[in-house]
C-alpha positions in Angstrom: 3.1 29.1 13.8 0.8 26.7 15.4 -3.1 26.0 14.6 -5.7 24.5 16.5 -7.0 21.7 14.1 -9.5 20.0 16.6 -10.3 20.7 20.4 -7.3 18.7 21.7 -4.6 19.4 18.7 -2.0 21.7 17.6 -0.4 21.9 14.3 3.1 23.0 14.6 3.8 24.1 10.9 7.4 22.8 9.2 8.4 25.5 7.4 11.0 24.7 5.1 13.2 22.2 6.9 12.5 23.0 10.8 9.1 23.0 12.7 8.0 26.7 13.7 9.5 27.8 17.4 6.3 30.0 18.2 4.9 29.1 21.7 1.4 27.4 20.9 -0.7 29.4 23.9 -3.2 26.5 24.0 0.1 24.4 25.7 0.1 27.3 28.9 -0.3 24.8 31.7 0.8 21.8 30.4 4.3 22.3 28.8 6.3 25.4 29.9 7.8 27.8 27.4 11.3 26.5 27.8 10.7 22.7 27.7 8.1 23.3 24.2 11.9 25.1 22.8 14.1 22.7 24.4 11.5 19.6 22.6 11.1 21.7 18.9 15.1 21.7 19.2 15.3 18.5 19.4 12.9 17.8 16.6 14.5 20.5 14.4 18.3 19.1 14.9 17.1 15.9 12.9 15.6 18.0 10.2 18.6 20.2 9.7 20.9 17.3 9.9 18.5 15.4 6.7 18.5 19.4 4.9 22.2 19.6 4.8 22.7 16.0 4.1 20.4 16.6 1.1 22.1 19.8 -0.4 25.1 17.5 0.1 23.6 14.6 -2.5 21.9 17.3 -4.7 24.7 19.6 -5.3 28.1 18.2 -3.8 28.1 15.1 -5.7 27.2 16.5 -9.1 29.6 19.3 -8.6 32.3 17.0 -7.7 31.4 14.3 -9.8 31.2 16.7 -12.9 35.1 17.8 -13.0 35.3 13.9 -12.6 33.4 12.6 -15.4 35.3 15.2 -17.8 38.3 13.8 -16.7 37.5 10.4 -16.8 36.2 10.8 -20.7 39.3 12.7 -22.0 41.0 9.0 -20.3 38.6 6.7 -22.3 36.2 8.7 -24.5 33.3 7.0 -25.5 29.8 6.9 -25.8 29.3 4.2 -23.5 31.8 5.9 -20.8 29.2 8.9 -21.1 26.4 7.0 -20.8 27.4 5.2 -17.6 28.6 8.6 -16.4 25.5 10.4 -16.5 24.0 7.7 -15.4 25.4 7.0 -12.1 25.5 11.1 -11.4 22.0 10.9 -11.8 21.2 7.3 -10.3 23.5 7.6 -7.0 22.0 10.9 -6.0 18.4 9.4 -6.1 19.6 6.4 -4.6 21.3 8.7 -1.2 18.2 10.4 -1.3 15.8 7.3 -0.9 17.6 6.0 1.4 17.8 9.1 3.2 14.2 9.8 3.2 14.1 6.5 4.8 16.5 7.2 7.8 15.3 10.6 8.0 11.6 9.4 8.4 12.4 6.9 11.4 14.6 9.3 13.8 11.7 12.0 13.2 9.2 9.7 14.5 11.8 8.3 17.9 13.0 11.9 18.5 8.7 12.5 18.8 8.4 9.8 20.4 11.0 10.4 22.4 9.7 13.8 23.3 6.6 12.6 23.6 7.3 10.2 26.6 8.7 13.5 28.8 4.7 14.7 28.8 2.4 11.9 28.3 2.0 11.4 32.0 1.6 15.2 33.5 -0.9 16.7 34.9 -3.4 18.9 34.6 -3.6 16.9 31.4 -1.0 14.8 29.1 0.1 15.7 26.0 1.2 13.4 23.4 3.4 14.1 20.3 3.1 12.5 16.9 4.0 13.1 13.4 0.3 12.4 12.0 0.9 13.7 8.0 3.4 14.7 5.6 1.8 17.0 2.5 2.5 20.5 0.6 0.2 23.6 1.5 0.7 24.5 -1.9 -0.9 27.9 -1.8 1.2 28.6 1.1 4.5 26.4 0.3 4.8 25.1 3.7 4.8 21.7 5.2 1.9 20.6 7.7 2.8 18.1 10.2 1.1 17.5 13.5 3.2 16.4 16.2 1.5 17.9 19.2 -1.7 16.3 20.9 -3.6 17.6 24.0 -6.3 16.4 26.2 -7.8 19.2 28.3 -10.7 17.5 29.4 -8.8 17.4 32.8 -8.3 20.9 33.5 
């Protein structure tokens, strides 16, 4: 789904971890069908590569680090063994996933910008990609990023 959120800007919704695939009809003339699916593609590999890594921190590592912990307390129970336990199943998760966010955040933007550099130039009129804002449509539970630009003062 795209949105026209000004006279020379589309919204391509992120819906759940990959940006929406729909053809914006506002881009006829400046980016063909194929090379807008061949760009989102890009974009959406980096996205699916940061969702899997996340299910990874947020459910392989407590599921394997669980069957770990037991084993290690019936080795050396103790409070203390439990506390520490816990706490690193808890702390390196959030730790993966800052770092993560991080990493994830910076090869969104160059795969963009990346894309970006393919259409700044063409004519009728150039198009420029960006990731302008990250936040939750709560009412609809999607995220709202704008990554495509227009200027069709030239056609």
């Amino acid at each position: 789904m795209a949105a026209a959120t000004s006279s020379n800007s589309i919204t391509i919704f992120k819906i759940c971890c990959k940006f929406d695939t729909t053809y914006p009809d506002r881009l006829n003339g400046i980016i063909s069908q194929d090379e807008y699916l061949q760009s989102i593609a890009n974009i959406n590999h980096i996205s699916m590569s940061y969702f899997i890594s996340i299910c990874v921190i947020f459910f392989v590592i407590p599921i394997i680090g669980t069957p770990l912990l037991i084993f290690w307390l019936s080795l050396f129970p103790s409070d203390f063994t439990l506390f520490f336990g816990v706490l690193i199943l808890l702390l390196v998760p959030a730790i993966l996933y800052v770092v993560l966010e991080n990493q994830h955040s910076k090869q969104l933007k160059k795969v963009i910008h990346e894309e970006s550099a393919k259409y700044v130039m063409r004519s009728p009129a150039f198009c420029t990609w960006r990731l302008e804002e990250h936040h939750v449509d709560r009412s609809t539970m999607r995220y709202v990023s704008n990554i495509v630009s227009t200027d069709r003062s030239a056609l």
